[in-house]
PAVO-395794 format. One line per 2 residues: number of its first residue (from 1); their letters; for each residue x, y, z of C-alpha. Coordinates in nm, 4 decimals, always signed. Each point is the difference from the previous one (the first is absolute). Example, Ala and Ser with C-alpha at 12.3 -4.5 7.8 and 13.67 -1.06 7.14 Angstrom:
2
1> as> +1.2300,-0.4500,+0.7800; +0.1370,+0.3440,-0.0660 $
This chain:
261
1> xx> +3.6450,+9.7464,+10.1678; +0.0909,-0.1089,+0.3790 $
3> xx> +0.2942,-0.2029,-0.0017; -0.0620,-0.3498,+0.1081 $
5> xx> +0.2863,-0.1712,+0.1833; +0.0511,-0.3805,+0.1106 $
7> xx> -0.1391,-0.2117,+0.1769; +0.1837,-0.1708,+0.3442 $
9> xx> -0.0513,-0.3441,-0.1938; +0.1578,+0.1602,-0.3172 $
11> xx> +0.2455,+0.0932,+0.1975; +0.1088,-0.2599,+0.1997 $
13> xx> -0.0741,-0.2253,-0.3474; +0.2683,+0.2423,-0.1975 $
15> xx> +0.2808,-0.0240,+0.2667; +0.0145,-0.3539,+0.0437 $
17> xx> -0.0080,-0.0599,-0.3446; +0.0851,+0.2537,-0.2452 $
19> xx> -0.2906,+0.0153,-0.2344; -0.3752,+0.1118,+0.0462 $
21> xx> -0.3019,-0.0967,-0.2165; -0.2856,+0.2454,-0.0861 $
23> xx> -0.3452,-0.1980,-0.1344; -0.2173,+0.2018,-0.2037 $
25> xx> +0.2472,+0.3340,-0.0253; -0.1665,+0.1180,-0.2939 $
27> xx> -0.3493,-0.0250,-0.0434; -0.1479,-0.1671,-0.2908 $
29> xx> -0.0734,+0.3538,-0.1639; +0.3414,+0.0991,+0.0679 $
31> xx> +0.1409,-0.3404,-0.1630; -0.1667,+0.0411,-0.2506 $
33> xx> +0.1208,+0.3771,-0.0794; +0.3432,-0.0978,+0.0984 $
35> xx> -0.0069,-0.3350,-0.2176; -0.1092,+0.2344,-0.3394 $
37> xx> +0.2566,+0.3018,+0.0479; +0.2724,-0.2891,+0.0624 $
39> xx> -0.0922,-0.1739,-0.3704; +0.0250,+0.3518,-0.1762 $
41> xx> +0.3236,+0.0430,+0.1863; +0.1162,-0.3212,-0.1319 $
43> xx> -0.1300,+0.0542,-0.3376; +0.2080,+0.3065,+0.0187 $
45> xx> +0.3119,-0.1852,+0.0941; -0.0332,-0.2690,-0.2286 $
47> xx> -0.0654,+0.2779,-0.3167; +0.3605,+0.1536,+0.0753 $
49> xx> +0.2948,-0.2298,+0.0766; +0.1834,+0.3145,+0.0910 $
51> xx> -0.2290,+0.0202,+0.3221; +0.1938,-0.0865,+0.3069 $
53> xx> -0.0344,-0.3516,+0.1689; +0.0825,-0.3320,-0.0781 $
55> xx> -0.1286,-0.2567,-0.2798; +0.0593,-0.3243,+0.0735 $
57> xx> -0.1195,-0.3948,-0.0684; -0.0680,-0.0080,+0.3979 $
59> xx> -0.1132,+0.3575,+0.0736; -0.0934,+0.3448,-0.1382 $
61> xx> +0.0685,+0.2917,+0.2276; -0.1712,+0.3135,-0.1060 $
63> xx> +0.2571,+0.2309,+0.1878; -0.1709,+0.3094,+0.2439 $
65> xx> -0.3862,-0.0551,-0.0931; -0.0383,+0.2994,+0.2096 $
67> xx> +0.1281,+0.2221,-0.3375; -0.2759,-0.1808,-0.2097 $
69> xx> -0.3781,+0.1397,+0.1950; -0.0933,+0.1729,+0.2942 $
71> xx> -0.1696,-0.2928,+0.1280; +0.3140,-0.1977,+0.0231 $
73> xx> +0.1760,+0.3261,+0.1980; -0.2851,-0.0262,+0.2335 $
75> xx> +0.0697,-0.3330,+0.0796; +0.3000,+0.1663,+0.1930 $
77> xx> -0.1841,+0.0779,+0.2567; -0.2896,-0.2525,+0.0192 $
79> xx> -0.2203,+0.0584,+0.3155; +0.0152,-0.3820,+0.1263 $
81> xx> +0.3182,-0.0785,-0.1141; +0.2944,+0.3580,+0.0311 $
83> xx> -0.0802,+0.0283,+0.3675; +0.1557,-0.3089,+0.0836 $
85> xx> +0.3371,+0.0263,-0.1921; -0.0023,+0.3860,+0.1713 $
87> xx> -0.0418,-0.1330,+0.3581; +0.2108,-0.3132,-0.0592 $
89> xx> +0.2814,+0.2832,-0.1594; -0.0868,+0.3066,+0.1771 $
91> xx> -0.0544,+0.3512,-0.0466; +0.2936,+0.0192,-0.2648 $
93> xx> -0.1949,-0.2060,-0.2090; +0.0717,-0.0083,-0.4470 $
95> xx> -0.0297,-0.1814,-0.3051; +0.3322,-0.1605,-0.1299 $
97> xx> -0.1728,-0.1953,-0.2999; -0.3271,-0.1042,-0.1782 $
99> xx> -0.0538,-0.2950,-0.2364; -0.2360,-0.2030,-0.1706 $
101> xx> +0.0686,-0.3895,-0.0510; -0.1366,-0.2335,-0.2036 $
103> xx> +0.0945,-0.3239,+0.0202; -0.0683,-0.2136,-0.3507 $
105> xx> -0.2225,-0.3548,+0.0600; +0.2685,-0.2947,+0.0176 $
107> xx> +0.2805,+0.2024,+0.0755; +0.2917,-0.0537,+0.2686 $
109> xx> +0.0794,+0.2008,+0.2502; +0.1040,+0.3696,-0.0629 $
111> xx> +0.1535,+0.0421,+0.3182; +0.1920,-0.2624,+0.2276 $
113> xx> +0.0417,+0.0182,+0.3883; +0.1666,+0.3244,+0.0907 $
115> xx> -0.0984,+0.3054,+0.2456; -0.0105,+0.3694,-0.1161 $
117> xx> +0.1992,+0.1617,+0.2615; +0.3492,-0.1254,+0.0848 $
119> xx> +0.2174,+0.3507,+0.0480; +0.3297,+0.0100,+0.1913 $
121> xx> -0.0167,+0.1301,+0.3567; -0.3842,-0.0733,+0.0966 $
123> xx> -0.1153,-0.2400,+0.2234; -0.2678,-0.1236,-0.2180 $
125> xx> -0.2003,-0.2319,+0.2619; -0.0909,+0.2970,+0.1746 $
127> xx> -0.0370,+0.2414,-0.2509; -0.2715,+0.0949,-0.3068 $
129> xx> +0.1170,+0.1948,-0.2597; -0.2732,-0.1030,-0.2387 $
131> xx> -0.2955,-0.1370,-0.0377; -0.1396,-0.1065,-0.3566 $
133> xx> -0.3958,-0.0371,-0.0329; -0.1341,-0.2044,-0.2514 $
135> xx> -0.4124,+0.0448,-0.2107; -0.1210,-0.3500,-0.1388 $
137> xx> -0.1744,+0.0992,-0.3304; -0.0260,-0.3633,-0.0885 $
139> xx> -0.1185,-0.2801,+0.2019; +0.3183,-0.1745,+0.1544 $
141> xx> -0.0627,-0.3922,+0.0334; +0.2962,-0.2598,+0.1547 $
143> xx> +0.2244,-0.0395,-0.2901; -0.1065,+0.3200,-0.1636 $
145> xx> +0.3777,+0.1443,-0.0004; -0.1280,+0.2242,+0.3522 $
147> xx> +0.2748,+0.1347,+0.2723; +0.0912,-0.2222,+0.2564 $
149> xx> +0.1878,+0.1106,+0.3016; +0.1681,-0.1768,+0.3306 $
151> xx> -0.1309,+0.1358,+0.2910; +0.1675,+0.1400,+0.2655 $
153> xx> +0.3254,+0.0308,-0.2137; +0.0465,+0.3863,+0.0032 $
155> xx> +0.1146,-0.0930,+0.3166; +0.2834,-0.2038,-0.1243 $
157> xx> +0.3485,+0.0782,+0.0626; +0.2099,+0.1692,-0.2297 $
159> xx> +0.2209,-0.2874,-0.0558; -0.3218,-0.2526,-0.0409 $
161> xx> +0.0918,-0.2515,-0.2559; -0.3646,-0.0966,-0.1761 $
163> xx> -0.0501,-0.3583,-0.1040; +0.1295,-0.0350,-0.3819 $
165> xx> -0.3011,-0.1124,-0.2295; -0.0004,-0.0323,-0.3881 $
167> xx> -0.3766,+0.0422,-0.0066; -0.1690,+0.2855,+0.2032 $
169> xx> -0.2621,-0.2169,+0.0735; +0.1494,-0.2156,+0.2064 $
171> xx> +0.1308,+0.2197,+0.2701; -0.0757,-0.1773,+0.3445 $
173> xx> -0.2295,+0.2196,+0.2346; -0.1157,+0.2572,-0.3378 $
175> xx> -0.3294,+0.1255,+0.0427; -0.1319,+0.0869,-0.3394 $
177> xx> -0.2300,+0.3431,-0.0392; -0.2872,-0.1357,-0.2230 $
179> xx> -0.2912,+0.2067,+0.0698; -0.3198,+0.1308,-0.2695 $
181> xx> +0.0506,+0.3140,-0.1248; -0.0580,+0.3450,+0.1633 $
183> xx> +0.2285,-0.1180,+0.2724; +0.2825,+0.1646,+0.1409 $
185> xx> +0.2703,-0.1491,+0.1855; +0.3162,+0.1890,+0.1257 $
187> xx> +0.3815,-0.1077,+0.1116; +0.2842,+0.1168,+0.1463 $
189> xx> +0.3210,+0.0172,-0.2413; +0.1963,-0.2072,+0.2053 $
191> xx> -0.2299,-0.3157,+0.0052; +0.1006,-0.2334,-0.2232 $
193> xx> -0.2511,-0.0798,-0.3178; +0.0067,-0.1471,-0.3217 $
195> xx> -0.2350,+0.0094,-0.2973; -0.1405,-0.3473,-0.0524 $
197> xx> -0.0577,-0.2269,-0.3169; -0.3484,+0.1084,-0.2160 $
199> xx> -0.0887,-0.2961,-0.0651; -0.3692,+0.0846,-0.1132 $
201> xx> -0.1113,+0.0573,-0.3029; -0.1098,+0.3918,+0.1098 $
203> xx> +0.2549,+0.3089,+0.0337; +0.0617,+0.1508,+0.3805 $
205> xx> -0.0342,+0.3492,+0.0147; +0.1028,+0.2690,+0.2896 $
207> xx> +0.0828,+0.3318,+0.0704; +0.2607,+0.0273,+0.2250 $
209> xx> +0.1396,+0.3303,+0.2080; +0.2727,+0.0399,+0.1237 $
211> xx> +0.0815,+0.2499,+0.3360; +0.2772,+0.0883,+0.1658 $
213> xx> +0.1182,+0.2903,+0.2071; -0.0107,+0.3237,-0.1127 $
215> xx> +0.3832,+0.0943,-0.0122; +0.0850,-0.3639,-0.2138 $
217> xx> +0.0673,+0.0695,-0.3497; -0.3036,-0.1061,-0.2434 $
219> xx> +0.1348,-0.2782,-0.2081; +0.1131,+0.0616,-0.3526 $
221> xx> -0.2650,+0.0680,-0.2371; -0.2324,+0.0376,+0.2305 $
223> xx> +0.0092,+0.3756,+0.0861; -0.3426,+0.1771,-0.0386 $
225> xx> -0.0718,+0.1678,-0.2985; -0.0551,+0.3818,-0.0210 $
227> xx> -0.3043,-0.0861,-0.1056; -0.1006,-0.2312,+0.2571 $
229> xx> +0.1527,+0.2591,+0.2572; -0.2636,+0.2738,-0.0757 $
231> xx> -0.2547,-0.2761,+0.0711; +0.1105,-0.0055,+0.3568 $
233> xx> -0.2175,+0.2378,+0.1959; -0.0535,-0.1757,+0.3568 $
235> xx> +0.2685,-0.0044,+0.2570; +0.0368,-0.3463,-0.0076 $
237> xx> +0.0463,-0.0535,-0.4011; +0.2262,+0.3007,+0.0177 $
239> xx> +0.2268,-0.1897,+0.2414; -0.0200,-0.3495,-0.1898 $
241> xx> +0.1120,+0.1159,-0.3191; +0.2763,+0.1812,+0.1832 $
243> xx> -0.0925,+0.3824,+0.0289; +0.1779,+0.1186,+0.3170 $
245> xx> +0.3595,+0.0034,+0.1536; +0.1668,-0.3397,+0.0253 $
247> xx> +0.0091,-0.0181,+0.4196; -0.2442,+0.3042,+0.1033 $
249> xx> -0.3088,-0.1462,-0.2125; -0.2919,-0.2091,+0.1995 $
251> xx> -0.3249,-0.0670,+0.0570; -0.0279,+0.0421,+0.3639 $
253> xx> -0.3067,+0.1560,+0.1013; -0.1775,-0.0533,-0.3148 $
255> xx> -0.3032,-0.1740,+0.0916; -0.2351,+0.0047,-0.3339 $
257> xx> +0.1958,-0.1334,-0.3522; -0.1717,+0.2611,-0.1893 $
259> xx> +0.0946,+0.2867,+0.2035; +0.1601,+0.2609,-0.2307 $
261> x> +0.3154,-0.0126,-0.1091 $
């Protein structure tokens, strides 16, 4: 499949303000695939507390969903969606983690204002060292515990001091992320974002993936299986589940994501 790139006004959209919206990434048929493998995978998870993730009053996190069905691994690489994290990343392109949330009706917020990438010795506001992308499988409404972000603050300073707030909600300037489901939306780790109130009576669900570059260490627990490994046979799902040498792996030149791997 032809690898589809973005847009100028995706672009232009993404640099001034960190995050990028994708209506309609997956296709009703595809939402609804996605949506069933996703509630066996939690069935799974919820049959064995020894399963990795967390369990908690404001969220369950079914830890690497790409270990639990193919469908999930090909999400990876998602035609409308991977070839913007790999141009906004570059040729170096990998996945450092894969989850699936769920955030309980009536719950607080799981996660308060913070950014994901803060390490000593980068100049953040000009740099991307990840980018996390993000599948609606429920509809999101206002109030219906969605991401909100501030745009335009991955271009903070490093010494930035954000506005102290005891509810997440009430973050001056927030723009919240509540969209129906089957769309996408993708940030940069360094804008700040905070997982709002669900104050519905209806559980938000999403699939999130997680890239970085290809010579950053996957985060614990999330290292491909060997199982999931021999799944890998295009170049491109070789190189996101982190076959290759640390600095000498990349995608340039690749110009179809199911080219052989």
């Amino acid at each position: 499949m032809p690898v589809r790139k973005m847009t100028d006004e995706q672009r232009l959209f993404f640099e001034a303000n960190g995050y990028l919206v994708i209506p309609n990434a997956l296709s009703p048929e595809e939402l609804e695939t996605v949506r069933e493998v996703a509630d066996r995978a939690e069935a799974v998870w919820r049959a064995d507390p020894t399963r990795p993730g967390l369990r908690k009053p404001n969220q369950d996190q079914i830890q690497a969903p790409i270990e639990y069905d193919q469908v999930l691994l090909d999400l990876l690489a998602h035609p409308k969606v991977f070839p913007i994290a790999w141009e906004l990343l570059g040729d170096d392109i990998s996945m450092i983690d894969n989850d699936y949330f769920i955030t309980p009706p009536h719950s607080k917020s799981h996660a308060l204002w913070h950014h994901d990438s803060g390490q000593v010795g980068i100049y953040h506001p000009r740099s991307t060292l990840m980018v996390k992308a993000f599948y609606l499988l429920s509809d999101v409404p206002e109030g219906g515990g969605g991401t909100a972000v501030i745009p335009g603050s991955h271009r903070f300073q490093n010494d930035f001091v954000l506005p102290q707030v005891e509810n997440p909600d009430e973050m001056p300037g927030l723009v919240g992320l509540a969209y129906p489901a089957g769309t996408a939306y993708l940030f940069t780790g360094r804008i700040y974002h905070a997982a709002l109130n669900n104050l519905t009576d209806f559980p938000r669900r999403a699939l999130i993936y997680n890239y970085g570059h290809h010579w950053m260490k996957v985060w614990d627990g999330y290292a491909p299986s060997e199982q999931t490994l021999s799944k890998a046979k295009t170049r491109v799902m070789r190189q996101l589940l982190g076959a290759g040498d640390a600095y000498g792996t990349s995608l340039a030149g690749c110009t179809d994501l199911e080219e052989p791997g």
